[in-house]
PAMAR-74183 format. One record per residue (C-alpha): residue in three letters; x, y, z. Coordinates in steps of 0.1 Angstrom, whole numbers, plus 5000, padded with zeros to 4 digits. Example, Ala and Ser with C-alpha at 12.3 -4.5 7.8 and 13.67 -1.06 7.14 Angstrom:
# PAMAR-74183
ala512349555078;ser513749895071;
//
This chain:
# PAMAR-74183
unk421011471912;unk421911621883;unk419411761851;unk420311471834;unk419811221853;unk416811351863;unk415611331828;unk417511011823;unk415510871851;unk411811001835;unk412910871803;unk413410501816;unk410510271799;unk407210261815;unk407909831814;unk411109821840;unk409710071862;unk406009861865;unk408309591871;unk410309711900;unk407209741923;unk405209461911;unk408309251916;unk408409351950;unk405009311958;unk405308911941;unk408208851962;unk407308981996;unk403808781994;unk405108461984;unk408108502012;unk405408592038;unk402908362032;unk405108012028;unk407608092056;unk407007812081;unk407507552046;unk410807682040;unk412007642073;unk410607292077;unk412307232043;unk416207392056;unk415907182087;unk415206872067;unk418206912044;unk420207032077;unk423706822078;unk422706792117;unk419106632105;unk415206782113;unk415006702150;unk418406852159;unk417807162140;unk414907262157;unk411907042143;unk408907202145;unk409807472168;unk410207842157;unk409207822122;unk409508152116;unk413208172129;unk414408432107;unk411908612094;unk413208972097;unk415908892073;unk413408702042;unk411609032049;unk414109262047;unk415709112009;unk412608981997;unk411209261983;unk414209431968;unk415409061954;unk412008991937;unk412109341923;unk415509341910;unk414809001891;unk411809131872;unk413109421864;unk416009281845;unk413909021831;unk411709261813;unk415109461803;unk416409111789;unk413309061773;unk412909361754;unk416609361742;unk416309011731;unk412909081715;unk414809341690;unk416809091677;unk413708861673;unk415308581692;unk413408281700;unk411208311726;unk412308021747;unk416208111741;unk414508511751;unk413308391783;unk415908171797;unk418408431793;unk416608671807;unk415808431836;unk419308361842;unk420708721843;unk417908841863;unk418708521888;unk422408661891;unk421209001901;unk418808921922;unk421408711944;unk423509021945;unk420809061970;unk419308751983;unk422408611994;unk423108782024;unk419708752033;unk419308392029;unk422708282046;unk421008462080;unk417908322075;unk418907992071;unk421108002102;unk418308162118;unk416307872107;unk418707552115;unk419607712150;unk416007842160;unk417707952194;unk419908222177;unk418308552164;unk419108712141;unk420809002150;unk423308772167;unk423808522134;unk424508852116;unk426809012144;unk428608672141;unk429308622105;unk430608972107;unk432908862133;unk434408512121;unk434408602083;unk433509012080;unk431009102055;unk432308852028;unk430608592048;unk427208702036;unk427708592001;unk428808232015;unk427008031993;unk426608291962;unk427908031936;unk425807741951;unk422507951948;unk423408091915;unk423707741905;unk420607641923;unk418307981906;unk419607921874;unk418907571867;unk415707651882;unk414807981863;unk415807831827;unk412907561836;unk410107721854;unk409908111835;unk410107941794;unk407807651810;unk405507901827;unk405608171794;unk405007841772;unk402207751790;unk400508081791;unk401008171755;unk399307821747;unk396407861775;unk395908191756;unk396008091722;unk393407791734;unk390908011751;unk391608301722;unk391908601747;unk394308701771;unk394608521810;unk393208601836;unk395608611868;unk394308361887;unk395008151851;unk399208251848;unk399208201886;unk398107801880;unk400907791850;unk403407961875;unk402507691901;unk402907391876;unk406207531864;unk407307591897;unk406707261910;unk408107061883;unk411107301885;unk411707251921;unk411506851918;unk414606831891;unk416607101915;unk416406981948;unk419706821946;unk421507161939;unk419207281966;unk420807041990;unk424107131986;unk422907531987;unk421707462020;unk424607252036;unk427307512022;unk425107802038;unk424607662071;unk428307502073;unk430607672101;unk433607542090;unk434907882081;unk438907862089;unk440307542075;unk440507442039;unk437407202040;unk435307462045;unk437007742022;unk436807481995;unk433407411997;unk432107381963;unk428407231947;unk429906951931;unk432106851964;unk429206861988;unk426706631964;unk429406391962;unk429806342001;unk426506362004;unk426206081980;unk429005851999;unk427105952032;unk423405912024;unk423605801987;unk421005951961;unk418105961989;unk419706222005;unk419806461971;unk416406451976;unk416106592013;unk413206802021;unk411906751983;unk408006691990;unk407907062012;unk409707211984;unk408007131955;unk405107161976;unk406607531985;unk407107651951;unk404107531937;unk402107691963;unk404707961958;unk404607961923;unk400608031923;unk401008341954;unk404308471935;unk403008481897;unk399608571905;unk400308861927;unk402409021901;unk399808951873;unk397409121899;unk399609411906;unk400409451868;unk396509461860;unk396309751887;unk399109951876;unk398109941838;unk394710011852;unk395910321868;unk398410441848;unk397410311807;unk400610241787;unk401810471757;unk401310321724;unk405110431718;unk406410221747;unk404709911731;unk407909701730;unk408709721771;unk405109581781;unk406209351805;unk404209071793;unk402108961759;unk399008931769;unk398409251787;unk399009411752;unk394909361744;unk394209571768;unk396809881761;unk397209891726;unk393809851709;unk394909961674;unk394909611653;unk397909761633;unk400009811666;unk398509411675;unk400609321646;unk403309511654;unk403509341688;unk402908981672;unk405709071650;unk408009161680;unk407008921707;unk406008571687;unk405908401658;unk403608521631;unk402308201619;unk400508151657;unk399508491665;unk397908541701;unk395108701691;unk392508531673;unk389608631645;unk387008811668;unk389709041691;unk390909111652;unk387609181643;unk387009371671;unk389809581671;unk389409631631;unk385809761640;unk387410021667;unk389510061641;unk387010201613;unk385310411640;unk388110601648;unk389410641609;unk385110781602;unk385410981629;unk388211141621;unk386511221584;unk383811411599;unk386011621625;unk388411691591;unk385111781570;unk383512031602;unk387412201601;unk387412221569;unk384412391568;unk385012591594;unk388312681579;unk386512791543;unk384013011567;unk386713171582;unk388513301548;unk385313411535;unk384513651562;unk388213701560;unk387913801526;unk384714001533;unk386114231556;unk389214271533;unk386714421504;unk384914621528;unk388214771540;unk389314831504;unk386115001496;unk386015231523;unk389315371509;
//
C-alpha cells in the first residue's frame, strides 16, 4: 500500500470506522441468536409448503452461510448509513428525508453482500437434507457464480421498503424518548424503539418478503419462466394461487423475528458504540461523523459545540438537550474559561520574572565591562 493511502486510510472519520465493527457485531448477534425463526419463517413461505420443506427438522440448515455474510453485510450497511448521514447532514436536509436515504443506499450495499449468502441459506433451509457446500457447488454448476445474486432485485425491493420504515421510525422514536426523558438513551431504551420499528416494518413487507423467498428458492433456472421471474410476477400468481392470504405467509414468525431482532440487532450496536466511545473518546473536530445524536452528551461536553451539533443534526426550535444538561455543561463551561485565567495569570507572572532576572544579568554583564 502506498503513503497515501496509508494516510488516506488514518484520515477516514472516527464515525465510519466505529461503524464498520459495531455493525458487524449488531448483525452477527441478531443472525445467531434468531436462526431457527427464520428458517421456520422460509419454510412457511416455501412454494412446496412447511411440512414438505422440512418442518421442524434442521432449523439451523444453513447456518455456515448467515455466518459467514452476516457480519460483513451488517457492517457494510452502517457504515454507509453514517456516510449518508453525515453528507446529508451538511446540507441540513430533513431528518426523516436524511435517514431514509441513507437507509436505502446502505440496503443496496449491504446486498452486494447478503445476496449470495442468503440464496444458500435459504436453499439450505427449504431442503434441510442438502448442505451447504453442495447448494453452493450446485448453483455454481447450473448457473456459475451469477446464480448467487438470484434474487438481488427482489431483496433490494424487500430491504428498501423495509429500511425507509423501520430506521426514520426507530430515529423518530428515539429523538422523542430523548427529548421526553431530557437526556440521552440508554441501549436497552433504542433497542425497545428498534424492536417496535422493526416489527411494524416487517408486518407491511411480508408480501415483498414472499415473493423474495419463492424467487430464491425457485429451480427453474433454464426456461424463460424462471429467467423472467420478477417481484411483481410472483405476487400476482401467488395471488391467483392462494389469494391475499398467501402474501402474508410466515408473517407472525417474521414480525415476531424482527422485533425480537430489532431489540438484539439495535441494542447490540448501541452497546458496542457505548464501549468503543468509552475506549477510544471522540475528537471534538470529528463532531459531525458521530454516528448517532445522542451519544454527542457524552463526547463533546462544551455547550457551544452542543449547539453546534443541534444546529447540524436537528431542528433548533426542539433541541435534544434540555435546561439542566445546558446548565450543566455551561457550569463545565465557566470552570474551564476560570481556569484558564489563573494558569494565563501564573505564566504571565512567571513570564515578567523571567525578564527581570533576564534584565538583571544583562546590567551585571554591562557593568563588569
Amino acid at each position: 500500500m502506498s503513503s497515501s493511502s496509508s494516510s488516506a486510510e488514518t484520515s477516514r472519520p472516527v464515525g465510519y470506522m466505529r461503524s464498520l465493527p459495531c455493525g458487524a457485531c449488531a448483525g452477527l448477534a441478531v443472525d445467531m441468536t434468531l436462526y431457527p425463526l427464520d428458517t421456520i419463517k422460509t419454510r412457511l413461505q416455501a412454494e412446496a409448503g412447511f411440512a414438505a420443506s422440512g418442518g421442524f427438522k434442521r432449523i439451523y440448515a444453513g447456518l455456515p452461510s448467515v455466518a459467514i455474510g452476516s457480519a460483513p453485510g451488517a457492517a457494510l450497511f452502517f457504515c454507509t448509513y453514517e456516510m449518508i448521514k453525515a453528507v446529508m447532514a451538511d446540507y441540513h436536509a430533513n431528518p426523516s428525508i436524511s435517514h431514509m436515504a441513507a437507509a436505502s443506499c446502505g440496503e443496496v450495499m449491504a446486498c452486494l453482500v447478503r445476496v449470495p449468502t442468503e440464496v444458500v441459506k435459504q436453499r439450505a433451509q427449504a431442503f434441510p437434507n442438502r448442505r451447504v457446500m453442495y447448494v453452493a457447488r450446485k448453483i455454481i454448476a447450473t448457473q456459475g457464480l451469477s446464480g448467487f445474486y438470484r434474487g438481488y432485485a427482489s431483496t433490494v425491493a424487500r430491504e428498501i421498503p423495509f429500511s425507509l420504515i423501520q430506521f426514520p421510525l426507530w430515529e423518530a422514536m428515539k429523538r422523542k424518548l430523548a427529548e421526553l426523558n431530557n437526556r440521552k438513551l440508554w441501549p436497552v431504551e433504542s433497542a425497545s424503539c428498534g424492536s417496535v420499528a422493526g416489527a411494524m416494518a416487517a408486518a407491511v413487507t411480508t408480501p415483498l418478503d414472499v415473493a423474495k423467498t419463492r424467487i430464491m428458492l425457485s429451480e427453474k433456472l433454464h426456461g424463460p419462466e424462471g429467467n423472467n421471474m420478477t417481484v411483481r410476477g410472483v405476487l400476482t400468481e401467488i395471488i391467483k394461487l392462494d389469494g391475499v392470504r398467501g402474501l402474508f405467509a410466515g408473517v407472525v414468525p417474521r414480525t415476531i423475528w424482527m422485533a425480537l431482532g430489532g431489540f438484539v440487532f439495535f441494542g447490540a450496536y448501541e452497546s458496542a458504540l457505548s464501549v468503543s466511545y468509552f475506549l477510544h473518546p471522540h475528537s471534538d473536530d470529528q463532531l459531525k461523523d458521530a454516528p448517532f445524536i445522542d451519544r454527542l452528551s457524552a463526547i463533546a461536553p462544551d455547550h457551544r459545540i452542543l449547539l453546534d451539533a443541534n444546529k447540524y443534526y436537528q431542528r433548533p426550535d426542539k433541541p435534544l438537550f434540555g435546561p439542566e444538561m445546558m446548565a450543566e455543561t455551561q457550569r463545565m463551561t465557566d470552570e474551564q474559561a476560570d481556569f484558564n485565567r489563573r494558569r494565563n495569570a501564573v505564566l504571565l507572572k512567571e513570564k515578567e520574572e523571567f525578564e527581570r532576572l533576564r534584565l538583571q544579568q544583562q546590567q551585571q554583564l554591562d557593568a563588569n565591562k
